[in-house]
C-alpha positions as CSV (number, residue, x, y, z in Angstrom):
1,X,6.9,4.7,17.9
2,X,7.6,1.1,17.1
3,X,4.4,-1.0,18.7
4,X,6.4,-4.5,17.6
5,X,8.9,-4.7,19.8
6,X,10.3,-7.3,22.3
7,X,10.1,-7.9,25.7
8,X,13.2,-8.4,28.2
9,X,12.6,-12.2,28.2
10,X,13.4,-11.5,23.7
11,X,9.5,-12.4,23.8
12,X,7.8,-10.7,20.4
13,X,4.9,-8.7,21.6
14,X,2.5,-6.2,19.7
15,X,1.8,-3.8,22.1
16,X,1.5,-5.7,25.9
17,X,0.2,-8.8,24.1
18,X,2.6,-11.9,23.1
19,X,2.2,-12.9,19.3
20,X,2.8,-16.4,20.3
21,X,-0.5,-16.6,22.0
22,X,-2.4,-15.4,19.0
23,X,-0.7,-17.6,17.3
24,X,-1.7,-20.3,19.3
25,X,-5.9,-18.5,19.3
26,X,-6.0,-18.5,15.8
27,X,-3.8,-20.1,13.9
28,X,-1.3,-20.2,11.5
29,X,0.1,-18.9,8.7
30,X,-1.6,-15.1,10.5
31,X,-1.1,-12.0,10.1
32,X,-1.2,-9.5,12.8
33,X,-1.6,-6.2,13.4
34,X,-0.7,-2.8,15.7
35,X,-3.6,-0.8,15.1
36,X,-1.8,1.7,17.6
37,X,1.2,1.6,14.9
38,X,-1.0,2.6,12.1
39,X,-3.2,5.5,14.3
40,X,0.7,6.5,15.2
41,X,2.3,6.0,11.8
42,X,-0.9,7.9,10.1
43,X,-0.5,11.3,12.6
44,X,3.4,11.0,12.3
45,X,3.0,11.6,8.4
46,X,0.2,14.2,8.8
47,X,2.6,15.8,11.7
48,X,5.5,16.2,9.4
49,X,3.3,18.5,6.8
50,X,2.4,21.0,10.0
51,X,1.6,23.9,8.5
52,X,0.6,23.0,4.9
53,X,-2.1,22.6,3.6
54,X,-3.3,19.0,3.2
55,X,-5.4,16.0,3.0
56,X,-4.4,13.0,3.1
57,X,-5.6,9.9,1.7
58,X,-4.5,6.4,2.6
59,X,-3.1,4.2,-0.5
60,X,-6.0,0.9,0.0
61,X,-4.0,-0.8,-2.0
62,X,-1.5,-1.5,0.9
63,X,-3.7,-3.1,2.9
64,X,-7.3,-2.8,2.6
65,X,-8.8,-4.8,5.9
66,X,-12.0,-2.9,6.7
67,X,-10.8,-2.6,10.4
68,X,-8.2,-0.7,9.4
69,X,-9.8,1.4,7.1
70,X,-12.5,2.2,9.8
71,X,-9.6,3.2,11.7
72,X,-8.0,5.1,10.2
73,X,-10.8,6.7,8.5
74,X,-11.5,7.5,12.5
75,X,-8.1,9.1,12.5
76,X,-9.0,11.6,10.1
77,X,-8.0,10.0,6.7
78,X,-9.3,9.6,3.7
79,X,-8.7,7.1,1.2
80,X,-7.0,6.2,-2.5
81,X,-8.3,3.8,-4.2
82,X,-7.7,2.2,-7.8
83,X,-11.4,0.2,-8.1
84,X,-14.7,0.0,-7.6
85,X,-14.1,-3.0,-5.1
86,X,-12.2,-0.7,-3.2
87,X,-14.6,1.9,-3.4
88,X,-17.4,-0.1,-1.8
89,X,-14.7,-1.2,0.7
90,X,-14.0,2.6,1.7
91,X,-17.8,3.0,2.1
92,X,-18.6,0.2,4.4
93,X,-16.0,0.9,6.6
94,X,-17.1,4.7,6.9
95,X,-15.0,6.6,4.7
96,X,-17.3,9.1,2.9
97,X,-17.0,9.5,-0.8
98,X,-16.1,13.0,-0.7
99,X,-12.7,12.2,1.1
100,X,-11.7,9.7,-1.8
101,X,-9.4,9.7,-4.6
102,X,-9.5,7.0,-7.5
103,X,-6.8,6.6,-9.0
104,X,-5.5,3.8,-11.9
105,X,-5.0,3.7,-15.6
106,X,-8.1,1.7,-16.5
107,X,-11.3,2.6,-14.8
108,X,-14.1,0.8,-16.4
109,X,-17.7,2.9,-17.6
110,X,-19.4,1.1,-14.9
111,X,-16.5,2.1,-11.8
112,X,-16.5,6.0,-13.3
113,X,-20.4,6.0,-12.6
114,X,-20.0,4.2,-9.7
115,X,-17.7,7.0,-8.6
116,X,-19.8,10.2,-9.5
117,X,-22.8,8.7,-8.3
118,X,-21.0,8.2,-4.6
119,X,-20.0,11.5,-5.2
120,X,-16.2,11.1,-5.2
121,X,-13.8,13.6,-4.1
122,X,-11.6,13.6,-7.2
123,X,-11.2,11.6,-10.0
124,X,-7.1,11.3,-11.2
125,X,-7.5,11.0,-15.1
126,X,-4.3,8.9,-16.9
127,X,-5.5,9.6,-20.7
128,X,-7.3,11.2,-23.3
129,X,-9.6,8.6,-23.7
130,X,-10.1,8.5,-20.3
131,X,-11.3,12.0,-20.1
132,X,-13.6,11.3,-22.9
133,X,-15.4,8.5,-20.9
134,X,-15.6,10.3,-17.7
135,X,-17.3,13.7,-19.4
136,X,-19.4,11.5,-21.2
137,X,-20.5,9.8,-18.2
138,X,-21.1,12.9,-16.2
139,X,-22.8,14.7,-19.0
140,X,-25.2,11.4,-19.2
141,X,-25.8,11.8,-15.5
142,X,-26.0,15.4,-15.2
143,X,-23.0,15.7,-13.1
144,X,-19.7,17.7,-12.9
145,X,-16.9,15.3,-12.1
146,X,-14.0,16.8,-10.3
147,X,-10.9,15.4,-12.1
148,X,-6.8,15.8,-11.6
149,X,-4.7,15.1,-14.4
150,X,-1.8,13.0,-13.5
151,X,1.1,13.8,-15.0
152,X,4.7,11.4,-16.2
153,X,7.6,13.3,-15.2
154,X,10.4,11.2,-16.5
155,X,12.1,10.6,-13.1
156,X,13.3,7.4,-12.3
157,X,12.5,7.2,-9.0
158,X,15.4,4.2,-8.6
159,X,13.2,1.5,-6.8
160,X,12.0,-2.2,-8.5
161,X,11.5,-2.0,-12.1
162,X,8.1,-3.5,-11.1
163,X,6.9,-0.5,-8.5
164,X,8.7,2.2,-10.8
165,X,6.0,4.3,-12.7
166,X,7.1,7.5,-13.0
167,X,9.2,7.1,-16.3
168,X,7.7,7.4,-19.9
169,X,8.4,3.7,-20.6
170,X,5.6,3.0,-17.7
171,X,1.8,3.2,-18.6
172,X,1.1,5.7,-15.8
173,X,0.8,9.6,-16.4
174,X,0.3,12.0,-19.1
175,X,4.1,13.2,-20.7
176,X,4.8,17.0,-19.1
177,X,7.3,16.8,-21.9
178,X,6.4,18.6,-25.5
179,X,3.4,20.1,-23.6
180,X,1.1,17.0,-23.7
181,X,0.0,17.3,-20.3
182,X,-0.5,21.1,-20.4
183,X,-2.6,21.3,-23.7
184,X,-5.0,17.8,-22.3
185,X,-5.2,20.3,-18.6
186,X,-6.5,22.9,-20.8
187,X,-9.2,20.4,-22.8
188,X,-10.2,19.7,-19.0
189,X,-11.0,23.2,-18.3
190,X,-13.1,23.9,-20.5
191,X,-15.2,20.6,-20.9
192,X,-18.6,22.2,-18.9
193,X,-18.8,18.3,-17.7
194,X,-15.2,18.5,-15.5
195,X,-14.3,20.5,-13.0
196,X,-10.8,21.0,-13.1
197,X,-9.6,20.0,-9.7
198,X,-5.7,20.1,-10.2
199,X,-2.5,17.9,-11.1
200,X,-1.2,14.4,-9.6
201,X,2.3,13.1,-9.5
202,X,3.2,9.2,-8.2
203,X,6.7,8.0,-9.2
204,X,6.9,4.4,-7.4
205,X,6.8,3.1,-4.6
206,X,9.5,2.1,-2.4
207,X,11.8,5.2,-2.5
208,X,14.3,5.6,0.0
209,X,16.5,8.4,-1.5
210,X,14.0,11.9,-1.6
211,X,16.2,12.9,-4.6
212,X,13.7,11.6,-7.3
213,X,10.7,13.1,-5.2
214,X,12.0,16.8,-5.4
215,X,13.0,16.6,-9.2
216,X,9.1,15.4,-10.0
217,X,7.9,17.8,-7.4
218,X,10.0,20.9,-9.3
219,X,8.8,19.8,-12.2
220,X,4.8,19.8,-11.4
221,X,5.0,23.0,-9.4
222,X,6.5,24.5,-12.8
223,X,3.8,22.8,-14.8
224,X,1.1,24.2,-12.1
225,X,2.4,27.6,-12.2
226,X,2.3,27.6,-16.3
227,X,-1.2,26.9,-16.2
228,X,-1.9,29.2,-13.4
229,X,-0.2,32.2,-15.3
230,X,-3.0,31.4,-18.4
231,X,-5.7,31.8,-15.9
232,X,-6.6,28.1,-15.1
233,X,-7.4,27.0,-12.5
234,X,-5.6,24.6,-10.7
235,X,-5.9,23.9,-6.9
236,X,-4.6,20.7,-6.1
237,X,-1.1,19.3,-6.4
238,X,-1.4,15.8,-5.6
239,X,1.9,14.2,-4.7
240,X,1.0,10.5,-4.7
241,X,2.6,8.0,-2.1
242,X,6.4,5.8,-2.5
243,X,8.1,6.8,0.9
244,X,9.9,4.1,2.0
245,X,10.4,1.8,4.9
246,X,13.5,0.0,6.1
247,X,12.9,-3.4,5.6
248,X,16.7,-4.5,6.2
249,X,16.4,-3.2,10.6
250,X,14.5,-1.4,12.5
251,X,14.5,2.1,10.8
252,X,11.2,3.8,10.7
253,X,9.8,6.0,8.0
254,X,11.4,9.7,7.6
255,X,8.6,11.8,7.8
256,X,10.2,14.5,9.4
257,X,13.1,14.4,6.0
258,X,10.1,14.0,3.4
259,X,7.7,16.4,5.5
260,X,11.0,19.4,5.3
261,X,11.7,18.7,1.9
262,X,7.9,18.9,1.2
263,X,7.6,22.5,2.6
264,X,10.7,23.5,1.2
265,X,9.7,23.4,-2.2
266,X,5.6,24.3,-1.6
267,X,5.3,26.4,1.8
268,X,3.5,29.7,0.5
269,X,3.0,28.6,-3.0
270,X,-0.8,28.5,-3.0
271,X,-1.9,24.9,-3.5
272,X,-3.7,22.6,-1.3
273,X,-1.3,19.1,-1.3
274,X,-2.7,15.9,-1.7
275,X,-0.6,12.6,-0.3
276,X,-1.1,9.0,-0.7
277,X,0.8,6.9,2.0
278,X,0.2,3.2,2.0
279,X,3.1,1.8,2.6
280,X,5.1,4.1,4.7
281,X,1.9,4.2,7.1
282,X,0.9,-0.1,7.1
283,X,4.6,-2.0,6.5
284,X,6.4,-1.5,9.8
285,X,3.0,-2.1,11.6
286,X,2.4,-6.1,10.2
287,X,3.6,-9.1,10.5
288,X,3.5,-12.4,8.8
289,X,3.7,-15.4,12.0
290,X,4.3,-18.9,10.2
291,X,5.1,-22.4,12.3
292,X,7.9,-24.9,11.4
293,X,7.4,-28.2,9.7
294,X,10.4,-29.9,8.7
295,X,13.7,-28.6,8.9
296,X,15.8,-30.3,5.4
297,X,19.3,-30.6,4.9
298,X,20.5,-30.1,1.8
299,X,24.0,-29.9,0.2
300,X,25.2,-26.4,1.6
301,X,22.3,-25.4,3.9
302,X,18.6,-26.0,5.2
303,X,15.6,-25.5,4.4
304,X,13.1,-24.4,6.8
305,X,9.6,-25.9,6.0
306,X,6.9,-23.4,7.1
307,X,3.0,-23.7,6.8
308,X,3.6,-19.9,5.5
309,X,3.9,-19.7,1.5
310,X,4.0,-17.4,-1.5
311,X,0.3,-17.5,-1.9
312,X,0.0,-15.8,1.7
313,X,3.2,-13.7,1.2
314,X,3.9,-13.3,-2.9
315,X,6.2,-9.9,-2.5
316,X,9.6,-12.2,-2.1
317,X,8.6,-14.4,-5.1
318,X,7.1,-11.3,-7.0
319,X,9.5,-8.5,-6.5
320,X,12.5,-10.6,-4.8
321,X,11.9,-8.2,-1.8
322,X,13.5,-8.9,1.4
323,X,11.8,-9.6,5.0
324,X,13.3,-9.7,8.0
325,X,12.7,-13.5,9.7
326,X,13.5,-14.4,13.6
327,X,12.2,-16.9,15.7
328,X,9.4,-15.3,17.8
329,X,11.3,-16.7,21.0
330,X,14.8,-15.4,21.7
331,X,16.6,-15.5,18.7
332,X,19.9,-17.3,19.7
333,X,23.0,-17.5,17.5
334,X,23.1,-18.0,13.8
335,X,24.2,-21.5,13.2
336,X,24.2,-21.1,9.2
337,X,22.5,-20.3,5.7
338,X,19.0,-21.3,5.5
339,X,16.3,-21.3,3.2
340,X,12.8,-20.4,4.8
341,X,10.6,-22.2,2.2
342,X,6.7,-23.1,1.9
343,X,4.8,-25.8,1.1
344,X,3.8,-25.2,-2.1
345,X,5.0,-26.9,-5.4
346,X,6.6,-24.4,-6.9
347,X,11.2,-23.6,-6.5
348,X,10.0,-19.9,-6.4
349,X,8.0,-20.9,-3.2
350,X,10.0,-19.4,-0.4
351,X,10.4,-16.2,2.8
352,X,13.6,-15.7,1.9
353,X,17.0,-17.2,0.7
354,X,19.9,-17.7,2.4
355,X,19.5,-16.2,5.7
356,X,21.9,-16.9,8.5
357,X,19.2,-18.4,10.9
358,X,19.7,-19.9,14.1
359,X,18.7,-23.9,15.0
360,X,15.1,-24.1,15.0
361,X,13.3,-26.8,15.5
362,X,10.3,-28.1,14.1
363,X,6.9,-26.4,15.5
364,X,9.0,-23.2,16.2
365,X,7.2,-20.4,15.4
366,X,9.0,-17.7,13.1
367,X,7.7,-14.0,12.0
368,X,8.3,-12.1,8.9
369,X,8.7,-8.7,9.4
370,X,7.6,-5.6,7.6
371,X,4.5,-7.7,6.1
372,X,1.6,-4.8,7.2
373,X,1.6,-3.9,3.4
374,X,1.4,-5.5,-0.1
375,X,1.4,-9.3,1.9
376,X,-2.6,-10.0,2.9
377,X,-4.4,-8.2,0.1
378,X,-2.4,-10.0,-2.4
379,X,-2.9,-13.3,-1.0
380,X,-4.6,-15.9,-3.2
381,X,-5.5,-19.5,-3.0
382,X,-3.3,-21.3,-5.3
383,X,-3.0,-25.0,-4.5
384,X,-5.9,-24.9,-3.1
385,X,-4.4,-23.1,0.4
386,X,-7.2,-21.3,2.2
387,X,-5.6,-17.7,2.5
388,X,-4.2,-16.8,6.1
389,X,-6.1,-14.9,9.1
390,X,-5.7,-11.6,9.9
391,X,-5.6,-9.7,13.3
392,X,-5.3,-6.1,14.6
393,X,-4.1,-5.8,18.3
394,X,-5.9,-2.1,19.6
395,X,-5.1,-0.7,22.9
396,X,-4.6,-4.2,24.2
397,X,-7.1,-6.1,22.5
398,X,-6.9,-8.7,19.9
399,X,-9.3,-8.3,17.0
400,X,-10.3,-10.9,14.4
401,X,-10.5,-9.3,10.7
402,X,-10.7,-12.0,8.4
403,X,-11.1,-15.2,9.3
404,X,-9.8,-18.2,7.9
405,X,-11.8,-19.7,5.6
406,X,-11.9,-23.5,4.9
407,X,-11.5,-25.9,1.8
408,X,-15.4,-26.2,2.0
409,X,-15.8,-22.6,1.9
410,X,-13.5,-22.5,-1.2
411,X,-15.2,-25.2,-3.3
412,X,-18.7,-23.5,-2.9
413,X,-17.5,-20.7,-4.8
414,X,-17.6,-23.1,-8.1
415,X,-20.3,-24.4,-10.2
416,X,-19.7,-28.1,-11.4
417,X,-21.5,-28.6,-14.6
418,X,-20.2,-32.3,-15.1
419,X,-21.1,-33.2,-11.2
């Protein structure tokens, strides 16, 4: 399934195209694309849930290039989304409203009208007062918004502190405990401006082990079945996202392990399942190509100086996550600890930290692997560093997404009242 791969010269390639030529066609720091890896990904995950009923919904959040979401939305996905930007996003690239989920703890007025005016699929409600806003809203309009309650299950789903939401010291989720969740569900059923469209679960992100899945799973079934058993009506369980990748090798995604466990515990139960992959579907499918300036010496190892930064790539300064970084040539024999370090004026500025890297030499191009998800659409432009390219490789084709844009192009966006 992998579309990244290399050739028998040790040549990276996406697909039958080498990355150094794009590279070379559009510049650097880029990040490229398999759009075959995230068609394949996509039906791997819907292919593991065979025989359930489902819809899934791609987490935006990920990556949100409107190529992509035009693709996949061609696939046959829908889309999760957590603002009214990425609404509009889902929209232009042909996603219809109906086949969207927002999701998030702070919707604003305007975003919830935004929503039910598109006619969104479903609404996932994180408070009371949220509840109060959005039947307000619809009641204003005229409207019946479909909403989900999502629910905090206490399970620590063992990933980063900073992706972990599915504990009660997060701000995600209504507490099942105490019976919080079930008496606000029952306020939702019979407010005449919501339609009660089921329950959401999303513990984290990131989660390798399937052990904290099935405990939050067992414990919204149980909630579901409570409610059902009073006579409400609830016909969605919505599972969220957080399967993880390997970003250590060359491990791909266990859809067939999450897809068993996933049938296991909800075959012939009754509900229609909801699922939010982002990062299972976009990681393994990206990478992150950055050239070589200088290569330092320092006391106990180098540092490789790259035109790549944190402000293109922020997850390794953010969440000290690891990527995977080889030389897009044949990667020849360590040589020693190196650190792979940007440009910008700040320590936390780096790839990665003592890797054992091979000689390279300056203008040697190097990829970051694993950098399909949460690396473009948190770029930014700090120190003034227009953000990097992006390009999706399709059946053999290079595609621009985003172009580069220039210092000009920056400074336009700002008004100068002391010019």
């Amino acid at each position: 399934m992998r579309h990244i791969h290399r050739n028998s010269a040790g040549e990276l390639m996406i697909s039958d195209l080498p990355v150094a030529l794009l590279a070379e066609q559009f510049g650097t720091p880029l990040y490229v694309y398999s759009g075959d890896g995230f068609a394949a990904y996509y039906h791997a995950f819907c292919d593991a849930l065979a025989g359930l009923d489902t819809v899934v919904h791609y987490a935006l959040k990920a990556n949100s290039s409107l190529g992509i979401l035009a693709l996949l939305g061609r696939e046959g996905a829908g889309a999760d989304i957590v603002s009214g930007g990425e609404l509009q996003r889902c929209l232009a690239a042909g996603i219809t409203a109906n086949k969207i989920v927002f999701s998030g703890v702070g919707k604003s007025d305007d975003e919830i009208r935004q929503a039910l005016a598109a006619g969104i699929g479903q609404i996932n409600a994180e408070s009371e007062a949220e509840l109060r806003h959005i039947s307000a809203i619809a009641s204003e309009m005229g409207i019946t918004a479909p909403v989900a309650l999502r629910v905090n299950v206490n399970v620590d789903p063992g990933s980063h502190a900073k992706i972990s939401t599915g504990q009660r010291s997060t701000k995600f989720g209504i507490p099942v405990a105490d019976g919080e969740a079930a008496s606000l569900y029952r306020q939702i059923a019979a407010d005449p401006a919501i339609r009660p469209a089921g329950l959401a679960v999303h513990i984290g992100s990131q989660l390798t082990n399937l052990a904290p899945f099935e405990a939050a799973y067992l414990e919204l079934l149980e909630l579901a079945d409570s409610l059902r058993a009073e006579g409400l009506e609830v016909p969605v369980l919505d599972l969220g996202g957080g399967l993880g990748v390997d970003y250590h090798g060359d491990g791909q995604p266990d859809f067939a392990a999450y897809g068993a466990l996933v049938t296991r515990i909800f075959s012939n139960r009754g509900y229609r399942l909801g699922f939010e992959p982002g990062r299972a579907i976009a990681a393994d499918n990206g990478l992150l190509l950055t050239r070589t300036h200088y290569i330092k010496q320092g006391e106990d190892k180098r540092f490789i100086i790259v035109d790549g930064a944190m402000n293109d790539l922020i997850r390794p300064t953010l969440y000290e996550a690891f990527h995977r970084i080889e030389p897009v040539l044949r990667p020849s024999k360590a040589s020693g600890l190196a650190d792979i370090v940007g440009p910008v004026c700040e320590t936390g500025d780096y790839l990665g930290e003592g890797r054992d890297m091979p000689e390279i030499q300056e203008g040697e191009l190097l990829a970051v692997f694993s950098a399909g998800a949460y690396g473009a659409v948190m770029m930014s432009t700090y120190n003034t560093r227009p953000e990097a390219a992006e390009v999706i490789v399709y059946q053999g084709k290079a595609h621009l997404l985003r172009r580069r844009r220039t210092v000009e192009e920056l400074l336009a966006c700002e008004e100068n009242p002391f010019a």
